[in-house]
Wavefront OBJ file of the C-alpha trace (Angstrom):
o trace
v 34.760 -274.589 6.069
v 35.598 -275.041 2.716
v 36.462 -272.511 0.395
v 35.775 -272.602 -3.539
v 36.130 -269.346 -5.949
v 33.893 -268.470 -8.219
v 34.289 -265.062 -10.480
v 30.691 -264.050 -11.522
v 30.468 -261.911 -15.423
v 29.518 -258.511 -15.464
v 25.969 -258.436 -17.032
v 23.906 -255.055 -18.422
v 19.905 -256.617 -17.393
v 17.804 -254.649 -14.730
v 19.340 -254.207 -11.666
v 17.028 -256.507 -10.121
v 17.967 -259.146 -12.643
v 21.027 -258.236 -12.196
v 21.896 -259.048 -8.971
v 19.853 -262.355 -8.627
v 21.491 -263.551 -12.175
v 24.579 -262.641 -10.665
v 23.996 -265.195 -7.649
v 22.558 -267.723 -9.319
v 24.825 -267.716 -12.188
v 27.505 -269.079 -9.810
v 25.519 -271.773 -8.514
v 23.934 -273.413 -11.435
v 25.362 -274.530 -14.698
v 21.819 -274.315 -16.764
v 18.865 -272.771 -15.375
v 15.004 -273.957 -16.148
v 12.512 -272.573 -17.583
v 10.587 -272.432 -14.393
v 14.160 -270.279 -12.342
v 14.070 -267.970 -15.586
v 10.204 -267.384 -14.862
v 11.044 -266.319 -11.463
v 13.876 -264.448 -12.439
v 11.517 -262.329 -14.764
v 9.027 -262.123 -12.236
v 11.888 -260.775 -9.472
v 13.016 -258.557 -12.101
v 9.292 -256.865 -12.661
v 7.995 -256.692 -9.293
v 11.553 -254.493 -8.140
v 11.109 -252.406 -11.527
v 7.296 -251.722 -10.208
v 8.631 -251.359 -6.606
v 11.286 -248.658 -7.595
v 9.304 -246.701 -9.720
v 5.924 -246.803 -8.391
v 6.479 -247.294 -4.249
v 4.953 -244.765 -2.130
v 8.064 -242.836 -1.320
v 11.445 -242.951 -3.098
v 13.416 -246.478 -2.595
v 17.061 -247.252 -2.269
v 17.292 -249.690 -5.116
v 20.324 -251.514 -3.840
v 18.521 -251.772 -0.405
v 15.573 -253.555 -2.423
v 17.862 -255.852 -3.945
v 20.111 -256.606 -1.030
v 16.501 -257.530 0.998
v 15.692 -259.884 -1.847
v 18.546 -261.472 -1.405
v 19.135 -261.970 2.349
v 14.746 -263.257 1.883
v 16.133 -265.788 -0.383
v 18.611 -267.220 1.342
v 16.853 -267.347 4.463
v 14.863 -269.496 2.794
v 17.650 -271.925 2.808
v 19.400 -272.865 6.286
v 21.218 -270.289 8.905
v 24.637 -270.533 7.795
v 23.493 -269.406 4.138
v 23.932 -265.342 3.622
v 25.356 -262.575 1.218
v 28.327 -260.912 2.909
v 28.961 -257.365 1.641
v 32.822 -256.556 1.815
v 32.696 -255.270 5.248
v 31.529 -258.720 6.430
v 33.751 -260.814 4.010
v 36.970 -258.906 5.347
v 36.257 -259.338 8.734
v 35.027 -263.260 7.483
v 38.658 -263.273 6.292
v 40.512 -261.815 8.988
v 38.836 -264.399 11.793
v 40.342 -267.120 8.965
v 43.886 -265.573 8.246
v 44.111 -264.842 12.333
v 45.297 -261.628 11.700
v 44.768 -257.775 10.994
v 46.466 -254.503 11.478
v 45.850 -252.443 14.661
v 46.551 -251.663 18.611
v 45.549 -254.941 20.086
v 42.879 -254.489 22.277
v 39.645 -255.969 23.105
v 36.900 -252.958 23.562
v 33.413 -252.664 24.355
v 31.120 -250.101 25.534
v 30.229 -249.529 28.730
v 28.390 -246.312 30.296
v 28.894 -244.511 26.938
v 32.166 -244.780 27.047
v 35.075 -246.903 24.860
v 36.437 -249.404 27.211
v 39.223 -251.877 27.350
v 38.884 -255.108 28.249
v 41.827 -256.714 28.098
v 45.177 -255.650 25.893
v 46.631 -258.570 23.714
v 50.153 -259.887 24.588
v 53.035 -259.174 23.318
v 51.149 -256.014 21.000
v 51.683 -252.624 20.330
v 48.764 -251.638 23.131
v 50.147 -254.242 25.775
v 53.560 -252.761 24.875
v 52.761 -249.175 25.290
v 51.227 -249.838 28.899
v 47.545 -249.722 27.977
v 45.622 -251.808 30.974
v 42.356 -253.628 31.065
v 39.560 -250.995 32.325
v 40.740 -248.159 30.789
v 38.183 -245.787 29.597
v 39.666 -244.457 26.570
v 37.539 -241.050 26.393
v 39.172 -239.303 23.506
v 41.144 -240.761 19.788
v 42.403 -238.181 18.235
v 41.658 -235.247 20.147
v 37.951 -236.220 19.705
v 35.382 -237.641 22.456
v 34.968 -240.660 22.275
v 31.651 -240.404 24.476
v 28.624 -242.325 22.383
v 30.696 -243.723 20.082
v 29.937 -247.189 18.845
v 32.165 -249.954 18.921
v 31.897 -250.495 14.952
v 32.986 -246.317 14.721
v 35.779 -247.238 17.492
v 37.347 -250.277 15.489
v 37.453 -248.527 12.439
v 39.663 -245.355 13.946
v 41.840 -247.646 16.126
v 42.721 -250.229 13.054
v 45.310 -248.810 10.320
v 47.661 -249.776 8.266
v 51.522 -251.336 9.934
v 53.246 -248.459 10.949
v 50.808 -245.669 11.122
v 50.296 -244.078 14.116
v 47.175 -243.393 16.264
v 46.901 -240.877 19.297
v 44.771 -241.884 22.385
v 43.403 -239.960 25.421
v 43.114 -242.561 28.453
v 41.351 -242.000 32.045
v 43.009 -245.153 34.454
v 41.015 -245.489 37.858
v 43.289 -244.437 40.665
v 45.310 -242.242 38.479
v 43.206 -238.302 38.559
v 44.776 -237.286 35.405
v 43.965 -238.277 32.277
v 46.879 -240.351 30.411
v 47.982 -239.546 26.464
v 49.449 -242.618 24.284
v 50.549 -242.429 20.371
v 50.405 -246.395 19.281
v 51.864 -247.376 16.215
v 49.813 -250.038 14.668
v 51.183 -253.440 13.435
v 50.086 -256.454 12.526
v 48.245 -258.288 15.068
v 48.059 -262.176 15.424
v 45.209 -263.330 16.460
v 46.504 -266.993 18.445
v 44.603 -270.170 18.028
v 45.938 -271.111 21.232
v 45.923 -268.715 23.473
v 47.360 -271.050 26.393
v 48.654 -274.143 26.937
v 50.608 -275.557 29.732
v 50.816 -278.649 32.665
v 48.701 -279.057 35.666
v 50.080 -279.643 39.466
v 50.193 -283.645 39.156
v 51.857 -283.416 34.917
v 48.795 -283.270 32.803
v 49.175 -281.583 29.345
v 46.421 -278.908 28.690
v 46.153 -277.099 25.530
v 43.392 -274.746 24.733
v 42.154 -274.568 21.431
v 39.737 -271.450 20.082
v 39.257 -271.592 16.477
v 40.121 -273.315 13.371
v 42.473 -270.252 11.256
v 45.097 -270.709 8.969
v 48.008 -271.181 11.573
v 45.491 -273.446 13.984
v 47.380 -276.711 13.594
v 51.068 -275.319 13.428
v 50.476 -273.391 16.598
v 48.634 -276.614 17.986
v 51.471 -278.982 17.336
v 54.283 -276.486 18.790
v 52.318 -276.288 22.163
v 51.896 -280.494 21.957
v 55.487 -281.303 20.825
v 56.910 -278.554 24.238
v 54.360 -280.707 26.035
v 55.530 -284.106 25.291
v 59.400 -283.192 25.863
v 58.026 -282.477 28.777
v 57.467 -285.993 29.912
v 53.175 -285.525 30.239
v 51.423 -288.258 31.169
v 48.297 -287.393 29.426
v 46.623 -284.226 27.478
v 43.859 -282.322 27.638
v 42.466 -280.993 23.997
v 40.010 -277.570 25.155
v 37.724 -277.222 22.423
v 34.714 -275.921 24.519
v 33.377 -273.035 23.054
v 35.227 -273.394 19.535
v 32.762 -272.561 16.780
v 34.959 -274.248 14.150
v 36.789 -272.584 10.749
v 38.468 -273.641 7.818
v 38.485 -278.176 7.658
v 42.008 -278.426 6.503
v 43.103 -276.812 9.331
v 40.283 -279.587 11.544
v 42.317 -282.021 9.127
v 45.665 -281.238 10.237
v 44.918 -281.136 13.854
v 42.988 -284.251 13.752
v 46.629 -285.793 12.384
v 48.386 -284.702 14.551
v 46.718 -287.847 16.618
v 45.856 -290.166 14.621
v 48.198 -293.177 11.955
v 48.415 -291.638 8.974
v 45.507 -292.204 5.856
v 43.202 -292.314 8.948
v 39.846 -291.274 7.118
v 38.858 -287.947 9.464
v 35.747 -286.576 7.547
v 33.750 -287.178 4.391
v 31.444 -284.487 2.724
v 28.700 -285.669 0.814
v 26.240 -282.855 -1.592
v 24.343 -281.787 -4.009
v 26.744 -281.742 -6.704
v 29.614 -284.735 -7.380
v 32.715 -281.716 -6.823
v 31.616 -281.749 -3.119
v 31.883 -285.774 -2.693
v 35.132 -285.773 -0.735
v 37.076 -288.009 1.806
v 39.849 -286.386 3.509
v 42.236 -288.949 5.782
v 45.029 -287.938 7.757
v 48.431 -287.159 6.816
v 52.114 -286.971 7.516
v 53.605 -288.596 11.119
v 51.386 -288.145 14.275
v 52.782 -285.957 16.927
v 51.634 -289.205 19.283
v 49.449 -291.680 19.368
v 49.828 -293.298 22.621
v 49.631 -290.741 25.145
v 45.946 -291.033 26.715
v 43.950 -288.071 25.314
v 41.026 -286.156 26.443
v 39.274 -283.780 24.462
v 36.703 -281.301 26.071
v 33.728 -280.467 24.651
v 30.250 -278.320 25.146
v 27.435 -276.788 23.566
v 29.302 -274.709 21.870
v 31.604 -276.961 19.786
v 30.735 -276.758 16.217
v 31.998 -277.800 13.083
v 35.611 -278.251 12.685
v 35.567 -279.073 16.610
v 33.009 -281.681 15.885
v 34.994 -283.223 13.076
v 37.692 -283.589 15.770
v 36.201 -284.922 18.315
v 34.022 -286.967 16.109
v 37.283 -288.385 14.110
v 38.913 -289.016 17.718
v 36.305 -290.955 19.321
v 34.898 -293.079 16.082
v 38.433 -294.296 15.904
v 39.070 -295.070 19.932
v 42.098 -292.190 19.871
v 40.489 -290.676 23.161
v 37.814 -290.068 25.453
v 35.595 -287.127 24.633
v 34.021 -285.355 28.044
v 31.568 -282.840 28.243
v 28.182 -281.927 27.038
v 26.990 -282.853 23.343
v 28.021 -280.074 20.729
v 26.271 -277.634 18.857
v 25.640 -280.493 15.488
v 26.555 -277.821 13.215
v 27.139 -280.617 9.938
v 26.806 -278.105 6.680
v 29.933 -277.381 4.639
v 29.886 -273.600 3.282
v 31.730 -272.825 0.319
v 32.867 -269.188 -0.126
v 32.343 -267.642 -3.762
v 33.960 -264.048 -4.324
v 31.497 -261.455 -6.207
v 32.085 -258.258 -7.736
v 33.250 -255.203 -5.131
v 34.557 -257.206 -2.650
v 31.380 -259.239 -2.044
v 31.077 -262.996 -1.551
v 27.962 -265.537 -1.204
v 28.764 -267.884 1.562
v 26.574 -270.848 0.853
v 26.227 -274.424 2.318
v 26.894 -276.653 -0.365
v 27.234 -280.186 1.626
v 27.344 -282.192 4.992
v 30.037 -283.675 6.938
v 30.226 -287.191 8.159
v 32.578 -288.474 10.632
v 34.335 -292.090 10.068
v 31.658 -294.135 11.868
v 29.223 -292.583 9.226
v 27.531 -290.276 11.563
v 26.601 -286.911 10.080
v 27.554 -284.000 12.173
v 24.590 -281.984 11.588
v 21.261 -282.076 13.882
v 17.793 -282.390 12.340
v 15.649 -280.095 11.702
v 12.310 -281.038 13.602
v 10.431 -277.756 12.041
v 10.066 -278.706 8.860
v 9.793 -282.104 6.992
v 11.685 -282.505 3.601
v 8.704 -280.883 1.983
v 9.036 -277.756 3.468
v 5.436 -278.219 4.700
v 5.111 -278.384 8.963
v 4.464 -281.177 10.620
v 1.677 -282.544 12.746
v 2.389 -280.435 16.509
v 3.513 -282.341 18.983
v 3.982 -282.342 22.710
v 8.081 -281.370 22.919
v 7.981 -284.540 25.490
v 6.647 -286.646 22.643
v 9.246 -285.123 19.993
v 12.395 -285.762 22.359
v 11.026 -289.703 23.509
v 10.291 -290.152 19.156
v 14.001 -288.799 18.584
v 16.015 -291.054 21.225
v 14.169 -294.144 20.362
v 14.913 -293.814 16.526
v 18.246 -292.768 17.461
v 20.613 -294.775 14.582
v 23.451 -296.895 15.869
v 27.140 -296.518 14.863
v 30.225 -298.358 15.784
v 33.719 -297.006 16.573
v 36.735 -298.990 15.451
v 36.504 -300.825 18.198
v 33.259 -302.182 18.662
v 31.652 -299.015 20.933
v 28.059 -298.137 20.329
v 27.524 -294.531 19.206
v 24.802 -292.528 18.060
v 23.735 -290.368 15.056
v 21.155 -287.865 15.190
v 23.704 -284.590 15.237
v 26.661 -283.201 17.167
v 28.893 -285.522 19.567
v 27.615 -287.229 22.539
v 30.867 -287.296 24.877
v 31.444 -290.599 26.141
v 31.215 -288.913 30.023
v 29.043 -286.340 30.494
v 29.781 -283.082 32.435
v 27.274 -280.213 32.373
v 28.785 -277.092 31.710
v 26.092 -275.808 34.679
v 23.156 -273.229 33.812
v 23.817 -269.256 35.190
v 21.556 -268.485 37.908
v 19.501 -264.853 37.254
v 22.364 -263.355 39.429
v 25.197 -265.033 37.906
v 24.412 -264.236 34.768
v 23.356 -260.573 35.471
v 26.863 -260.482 36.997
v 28.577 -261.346 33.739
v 26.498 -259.653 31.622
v 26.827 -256.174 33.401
v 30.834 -256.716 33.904
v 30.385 -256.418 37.480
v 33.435 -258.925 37.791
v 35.618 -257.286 35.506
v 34.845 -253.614 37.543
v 35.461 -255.012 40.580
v 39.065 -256.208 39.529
v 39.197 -253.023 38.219
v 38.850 -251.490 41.289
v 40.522 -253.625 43.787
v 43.882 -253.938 41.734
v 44.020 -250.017 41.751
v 44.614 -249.721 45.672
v 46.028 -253.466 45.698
v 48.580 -254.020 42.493
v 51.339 -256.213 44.187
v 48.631 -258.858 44.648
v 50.634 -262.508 44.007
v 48.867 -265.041 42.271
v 48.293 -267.482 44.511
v 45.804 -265.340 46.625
v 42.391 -266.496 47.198
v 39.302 -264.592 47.826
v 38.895 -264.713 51.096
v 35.144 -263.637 53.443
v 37.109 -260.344 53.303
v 37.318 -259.791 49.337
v 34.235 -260.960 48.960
v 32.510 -258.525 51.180
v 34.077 -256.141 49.670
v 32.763 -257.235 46.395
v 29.033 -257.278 47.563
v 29.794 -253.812 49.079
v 30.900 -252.640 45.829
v 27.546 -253.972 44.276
v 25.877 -252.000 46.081
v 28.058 -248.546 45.373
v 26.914 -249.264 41.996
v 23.254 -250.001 42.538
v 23.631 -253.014 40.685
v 20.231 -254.956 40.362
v 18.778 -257.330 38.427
v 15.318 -259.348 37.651
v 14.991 -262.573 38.104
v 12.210 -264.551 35.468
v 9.659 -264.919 38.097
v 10.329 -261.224 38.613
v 9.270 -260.532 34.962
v 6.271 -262.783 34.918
v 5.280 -261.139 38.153
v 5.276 -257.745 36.561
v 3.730 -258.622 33.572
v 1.034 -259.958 35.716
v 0.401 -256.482 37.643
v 0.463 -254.845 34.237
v -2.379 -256.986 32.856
v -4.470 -256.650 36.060
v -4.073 -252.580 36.058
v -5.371 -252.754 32.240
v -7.855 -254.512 33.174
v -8.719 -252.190 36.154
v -8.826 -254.697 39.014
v -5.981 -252.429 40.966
v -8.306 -249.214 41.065
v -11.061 -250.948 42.857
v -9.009 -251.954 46.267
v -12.579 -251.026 48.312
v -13.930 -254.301 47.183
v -13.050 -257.439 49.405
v -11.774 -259.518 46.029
v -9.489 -256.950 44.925
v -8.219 -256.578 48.273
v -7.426 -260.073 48.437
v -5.199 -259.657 45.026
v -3.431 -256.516 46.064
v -2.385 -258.458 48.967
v -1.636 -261.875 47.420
v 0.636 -259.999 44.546
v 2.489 -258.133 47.605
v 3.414 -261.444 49.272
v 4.198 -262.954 46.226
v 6.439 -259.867 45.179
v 7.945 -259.800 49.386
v 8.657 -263.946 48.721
v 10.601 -263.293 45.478
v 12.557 -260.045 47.000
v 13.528 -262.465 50.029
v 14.529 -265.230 47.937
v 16.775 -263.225 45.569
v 18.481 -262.108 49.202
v 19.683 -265.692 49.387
v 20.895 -265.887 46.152
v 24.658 -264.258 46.995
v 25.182 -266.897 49.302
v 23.981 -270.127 47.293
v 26.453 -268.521 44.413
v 29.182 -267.568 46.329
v 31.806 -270.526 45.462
v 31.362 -269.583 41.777
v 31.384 -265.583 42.794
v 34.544 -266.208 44.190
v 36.025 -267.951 41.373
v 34.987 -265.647 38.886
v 36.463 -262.457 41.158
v 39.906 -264.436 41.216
v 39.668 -264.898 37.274
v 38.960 -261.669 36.420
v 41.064 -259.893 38.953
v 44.479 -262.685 37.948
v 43.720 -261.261 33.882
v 43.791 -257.455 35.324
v 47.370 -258.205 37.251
v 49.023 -261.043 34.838
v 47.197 -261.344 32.022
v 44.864 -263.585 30.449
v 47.071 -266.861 30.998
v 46.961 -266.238 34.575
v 43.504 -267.814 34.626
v 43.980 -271.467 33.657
v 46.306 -272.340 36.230
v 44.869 -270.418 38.348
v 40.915 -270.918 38.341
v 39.915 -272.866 35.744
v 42.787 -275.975 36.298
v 41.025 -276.033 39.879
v 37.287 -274.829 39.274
v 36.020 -276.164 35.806
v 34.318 -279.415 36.431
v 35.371 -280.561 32.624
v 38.887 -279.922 33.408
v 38.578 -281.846 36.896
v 37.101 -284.513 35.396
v 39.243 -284.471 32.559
v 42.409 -284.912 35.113
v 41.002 -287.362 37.070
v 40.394 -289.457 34.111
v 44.084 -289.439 32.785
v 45.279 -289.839 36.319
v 43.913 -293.048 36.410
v 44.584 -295.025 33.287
v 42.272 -297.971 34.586
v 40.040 -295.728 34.283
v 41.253 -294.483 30.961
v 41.051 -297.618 29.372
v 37.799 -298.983 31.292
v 36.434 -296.249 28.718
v 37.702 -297.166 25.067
v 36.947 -300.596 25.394
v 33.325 -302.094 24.625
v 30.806 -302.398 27.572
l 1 2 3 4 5 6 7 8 9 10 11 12 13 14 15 16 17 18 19 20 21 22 23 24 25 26 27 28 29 30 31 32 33 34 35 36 37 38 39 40 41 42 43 44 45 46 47 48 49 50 51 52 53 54 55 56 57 58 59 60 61 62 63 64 65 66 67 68 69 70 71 72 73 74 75 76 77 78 79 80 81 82 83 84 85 86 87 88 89 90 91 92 93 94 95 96 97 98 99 100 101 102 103 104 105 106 107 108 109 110 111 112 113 114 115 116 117 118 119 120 121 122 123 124 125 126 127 128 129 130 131 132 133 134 135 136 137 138 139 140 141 142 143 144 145 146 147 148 149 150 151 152 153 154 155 156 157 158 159 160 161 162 163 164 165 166 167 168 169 170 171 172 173 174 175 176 177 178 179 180 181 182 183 184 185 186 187 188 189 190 191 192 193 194 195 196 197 198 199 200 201 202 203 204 205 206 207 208 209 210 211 212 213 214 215 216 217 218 219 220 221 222 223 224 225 226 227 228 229 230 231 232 233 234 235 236 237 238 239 240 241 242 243 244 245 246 247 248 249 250 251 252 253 254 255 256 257 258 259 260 261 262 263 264 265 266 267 268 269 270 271 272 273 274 275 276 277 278 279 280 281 282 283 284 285 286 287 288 289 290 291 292 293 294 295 296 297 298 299 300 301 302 303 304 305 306 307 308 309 310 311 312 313 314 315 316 317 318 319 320 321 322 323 324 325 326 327 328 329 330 331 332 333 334 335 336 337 338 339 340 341 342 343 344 345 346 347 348 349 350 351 352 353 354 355 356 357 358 359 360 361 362 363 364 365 366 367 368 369 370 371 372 373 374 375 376 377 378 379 380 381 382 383 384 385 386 387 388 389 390 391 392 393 394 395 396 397 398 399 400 401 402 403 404 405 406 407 408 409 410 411 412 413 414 415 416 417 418 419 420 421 422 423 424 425 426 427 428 429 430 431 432 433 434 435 436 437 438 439 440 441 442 443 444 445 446 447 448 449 450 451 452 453 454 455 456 457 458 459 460 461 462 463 464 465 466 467 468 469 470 471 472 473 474 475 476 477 478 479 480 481 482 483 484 485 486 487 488 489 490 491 492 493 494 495 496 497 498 499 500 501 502 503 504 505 506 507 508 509 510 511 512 513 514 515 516 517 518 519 520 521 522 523 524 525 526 527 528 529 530 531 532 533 534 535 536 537 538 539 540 541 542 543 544 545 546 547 548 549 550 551 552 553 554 555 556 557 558 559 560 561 562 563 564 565 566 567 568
């Protein structure tokens, strides 16, 4: 993401003009005739609005509508952050802000933690994942939100913050005073060597300290003696491109072109190579991608396989190609607006198509989605990497081996959704805490675990489920249920309860075809609760994630390796 400044004058028009000349004022040089039209008309219609509207208007809520309307209008990524959203824009970028260190959520009405953050003033103090923290303050915390719950656990370094906690397994409630300090939020949050000398480094976001933190984990690594590395950027929604930049270097012969941006206007017409001496540039690499790679990951992974550096495995990325530039407004305010695309060294551009609309803005003719998707691979440009390999444009990275990230059944994802795994490690670690990490979860755990469902009636509905009832619902409107007497309606009544008996016995099968990944996922959650959140990758996903298995098997055979870069 690239950020540009802009300080916008103070003007005295009608607050509708106000705001919108405010905006624009720091996007265009000269405006036409035709924008100042608008502008009057804008200006009019909110003066009418205000004054004449049914029932008294917030102005600013007017305005701040007419804005967020307008740059809708434009692309997702395109939006007016008030100063609650830039600060919290520019804490995600700085990776840090002041506070206890937990992660929290709500659950049953109550503040809950989720997991403490290492090494910070919480994790110090003792606080544990699945405490229900039910007062701050001497005040309930029962109802709260988690936006009212961040804002009376953050504080200023050094201030101090009281806390009221109830632990399962311990009857009496538990009282903490935290003092808060700054918190670092880590770019990598693990890295480390699997059983046969792989390097693995996991890689979340793109923040200000992203590539120094990044190139301490890889230099440890190589002294290390690895015979290959692993680069996690699955699930990394990107940040700032100097920091995609630096990583990118950190692999590649310096003035190694990594990304160009091409806009509207010639100040956004860039080509950034990269720079000082690579960390390596012989070790085999793998970098693992998915869906939800975006952005800086892309530029990455796009930079690495245009120029043969490494093999990228995974599922195709998000194809999130549109530069935003950040310009600062009055009262803390900024306008985060895309203001070009990215395109990797082959000449690819990152960013997917929109099929909706055509340059126009008018729709196109409505095709079958079968029709759309055949039309789209056939016209599918070709690229070349540096050495000759055929790629693709059309948006995000196509990994050069393909591992599906695997779609959540109903019950799977119910699972995750409701915390189910995270209470049961909860529960289990209170009556077993000198658990070692190398346990696995045997028929015994695991029955425990479905008996522990069903202490807390958990159920869920599966899509057929949904359709089924929406069915019923449009037969009782139509009052086909309240004649049962006649021979038709009997029939239904009896064909919807065989069809609601067949779904009811199916969804009793569905523990069993999911129990390898219920397993894994009660291990994971249950290592975090004992040892922390590093205690997963070693332990689950080094030996359960297909990418990462794939990814091993790959740089343990450098045939194999090779086979790969070279044209086929």
């Amino acid at each position: 993401m690239l950020k540009g400044y802009l300080e916008l004058r103070k003007s005295t028009l009608f607050l509708g003009v106000v705001v919108a000349a405010l905006l624009i004022a720091g996007l265009v040089y000269a405006l036409s005739d035709n924008l100042y039209a608008s502008l009057k008309d804008f200006g009019e219609i909110a003066s009418v609005v205000n004054s004449q509207y049914v029932e008294e208007v917030n102005s600013q809520s007017l305005i701040a509508a007419g804005i967020e309307g307008m740059l809708s209008s434009l692309d997702p990524y395109s939006e007016y952050l008030d100063e609650k959203k830039y600060s919290a824009l520019m804490e995600d970028t700085h990776g840090q802000f002041e506070g206890l260190g937990i992660e929290i959520t709500i659950k049953d009405g109550w503040l809950t933690v989720i997991a403490p953050l290492e090494g910070t003033p919480a994790d110090r103090m003792g606080i544990q994942a699945g405490d229900r923290i039910i007062e701050i303050e001497g005040v309930s915390t029962k109802g709260i939100t988690a936006d009212e719950a961040v804002s009376k656990l953050r504080g200023k370094k050094g201030t101090k913050v009281s806390i009221t906690v109830q632990r399962e397994g311990i009857p009496e409630p538990m009282e903490y005073t935290i003092v808060r300090d700054v918190i670092e939020i880590k770019s990598v949050p693990y890295y480390g060597t699997t059983s046969n000398n792989i390097g693995y480094v996991r890689l979340n976001r793109f923040s200000e300290t992203s590539s120094y933190e990044l190139k301490d984990a890889v230099s440890e690594l190589l002294d290390r003696g690895i015979r290959g590395l692993i680069l996690d950027l699955r699930g990394n929604p990107g940040g700032l491109l100097t920091q995609a930049i630096e990583v990118t270097s950190a692999f590649l012969d310096e003035d190694k072109l990594v990304v160009e941006t091409k806009g509207r206007a010639s100040s956004q017409n860039r080509e950034f190579f990269s720079s000082g001496k690579p960390l390596t540039t012989d070790v085999p690499l793998v970098v693992l991608v998915d869906e939800g790679s975006a952005s800086g990951s892309e530029i990455v992974a796009g930079a690495i396989q245009d120029w043969d550096r490494g093999v990228i495995v995974g599922s195709t990325t998000f194809g999130k190609g549109l530069v935003q530039s950040i310009m600062k407004i009055k009262d803390g305010a900024a306008l985060k607006l895309t203001t070009a695309k990215y395109y990797i060294p082959s000449g690819r551009c990152i960013q997917k198509p929109e099929l909706s609309e055509n340059l126009s803005g008018e729709p196109e003719e409505s095709l079958p989605s079968d029709s759309i998707q055949k039309e789209s691979e056939s016209e599918k440009e070709e690229f070349f990497t540096k050495g000759g390999r055929v790629v693709y444009g059309g948006g995000g990275i196509v990994p050069d081996v393909s591992v599906s990230s695997g779609r959540l059944s109903p019950l799977e994802y119910n699972l995750l959704a409701k915390l189910a795994f995270f209470d049961f490690a909860v529960h289990y670690t209170a009556t077993h805490p000198e658990l070692p990490k190398n346990f696995e979860v045997d028929q015994a755990m695991f029955a425990e675990f479905k008996e522990f469902l069903k202490t807390k009636n958990f159920s869920y509905q599966t899509a057929c489920e949904i359709e089924l009832d929406r069915l019923k619902e449009t037969i009782k409107e139509e009052g086909r249920l309240d004649t049962a007497s006649e021979d038709a309606d009997g029939n239904l009544q009896r064909v919807l309860a065989d069809m609601e008996k067949f779904l009811k016995a199916r969804k009793e099968n569905d523990l069993r075809g999911s129990e390898d990944y219920l397993k894994w996922r009660v291990k994971e959650d249950i290592l975090i609760k004992l040892y922390g959140q590093s205690a997963k990758y070693e332990g689950v996903w080094f030996e359960y994630h297909p990418g990462i298995k794939k990814a091993i098997q790959i740089l343990s055979d450098r045939e194999e390796y090779d086979s790969l870069l070279s044209m086929k």
